[in-house]
C-alpha positions as CSV (number, residue, x, y, z in Angstrom):
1,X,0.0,0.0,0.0
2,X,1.3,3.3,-0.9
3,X,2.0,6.3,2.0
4,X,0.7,9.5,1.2
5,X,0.2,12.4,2.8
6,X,-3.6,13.9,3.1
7,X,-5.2,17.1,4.6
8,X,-6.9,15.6,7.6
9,X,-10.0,17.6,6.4
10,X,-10.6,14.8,4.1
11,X,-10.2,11.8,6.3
12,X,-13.4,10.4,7.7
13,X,-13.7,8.4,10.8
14,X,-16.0,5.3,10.4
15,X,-16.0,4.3,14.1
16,X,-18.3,5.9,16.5
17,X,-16.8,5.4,19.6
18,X,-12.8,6.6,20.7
19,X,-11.3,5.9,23.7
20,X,-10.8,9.2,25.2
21,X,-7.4,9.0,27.2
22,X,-5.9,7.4,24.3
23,X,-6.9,9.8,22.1
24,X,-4.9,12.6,24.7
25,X,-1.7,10.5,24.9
26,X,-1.6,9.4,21.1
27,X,-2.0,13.8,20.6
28,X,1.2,14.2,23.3
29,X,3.8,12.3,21.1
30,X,5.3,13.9,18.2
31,X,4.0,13.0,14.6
32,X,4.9,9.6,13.4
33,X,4.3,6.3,13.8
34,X,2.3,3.6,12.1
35,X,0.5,5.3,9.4
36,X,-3.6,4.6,9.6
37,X,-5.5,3.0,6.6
38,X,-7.5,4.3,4.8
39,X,-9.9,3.7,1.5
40,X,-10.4,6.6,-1.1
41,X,-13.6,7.4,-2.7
42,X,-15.0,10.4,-3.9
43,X,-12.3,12.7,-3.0
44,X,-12.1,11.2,0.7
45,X,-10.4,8.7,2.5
46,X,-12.3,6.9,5.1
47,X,-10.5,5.3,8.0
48,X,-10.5,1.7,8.0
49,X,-7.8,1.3,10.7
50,X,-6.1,4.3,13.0
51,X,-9.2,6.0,13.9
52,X,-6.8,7.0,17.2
53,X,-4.0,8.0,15.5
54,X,-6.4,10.3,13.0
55,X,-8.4,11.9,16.3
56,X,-5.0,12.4,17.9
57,X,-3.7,14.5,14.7
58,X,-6.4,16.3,15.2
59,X,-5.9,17.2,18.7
60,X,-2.5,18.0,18.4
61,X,-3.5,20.7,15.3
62,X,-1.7,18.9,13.0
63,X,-3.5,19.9,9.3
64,X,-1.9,16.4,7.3
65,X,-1.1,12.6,7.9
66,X,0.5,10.2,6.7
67,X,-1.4,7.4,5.5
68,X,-1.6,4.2,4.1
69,X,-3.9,4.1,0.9
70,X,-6.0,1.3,0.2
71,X,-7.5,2.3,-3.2
């Protein structure tokens, strides 16, 4: 699967539930890590696995991610 980078204003979450504190503590590390994966379709990706690591982006005010791309 290829990594690419993505505005995270593009990356739906499919999951309705996020575990809070591990939301906060995946937001205090640094960017990196294990890339989430995601699907593409009509001009977004939707999160298939790293729901977490997408939520803590977003907490830490990060505007991209790395990703892994599905299709």
């Amino acid at each position: 699967m290829p990594v690419v980078t993505v505005r995270l204003d593009k990356v739906v979450s499919t999951q309705n539930h996020l575990d809070p504190a591990k939301v906060r503590d995946i937001a205090s590390k640094p960017a990196g890590g294990t890339p989430p994966i995601v699907h593409q379709f009509n001009g977004r990706y939707y999160v298939g696995d790293g729901h977490h690591r997408v939520a803590g982006a977003i907490e830490r005010g990060d505007t991209k991610i790395k990703v892994k791309k599905v299709r």
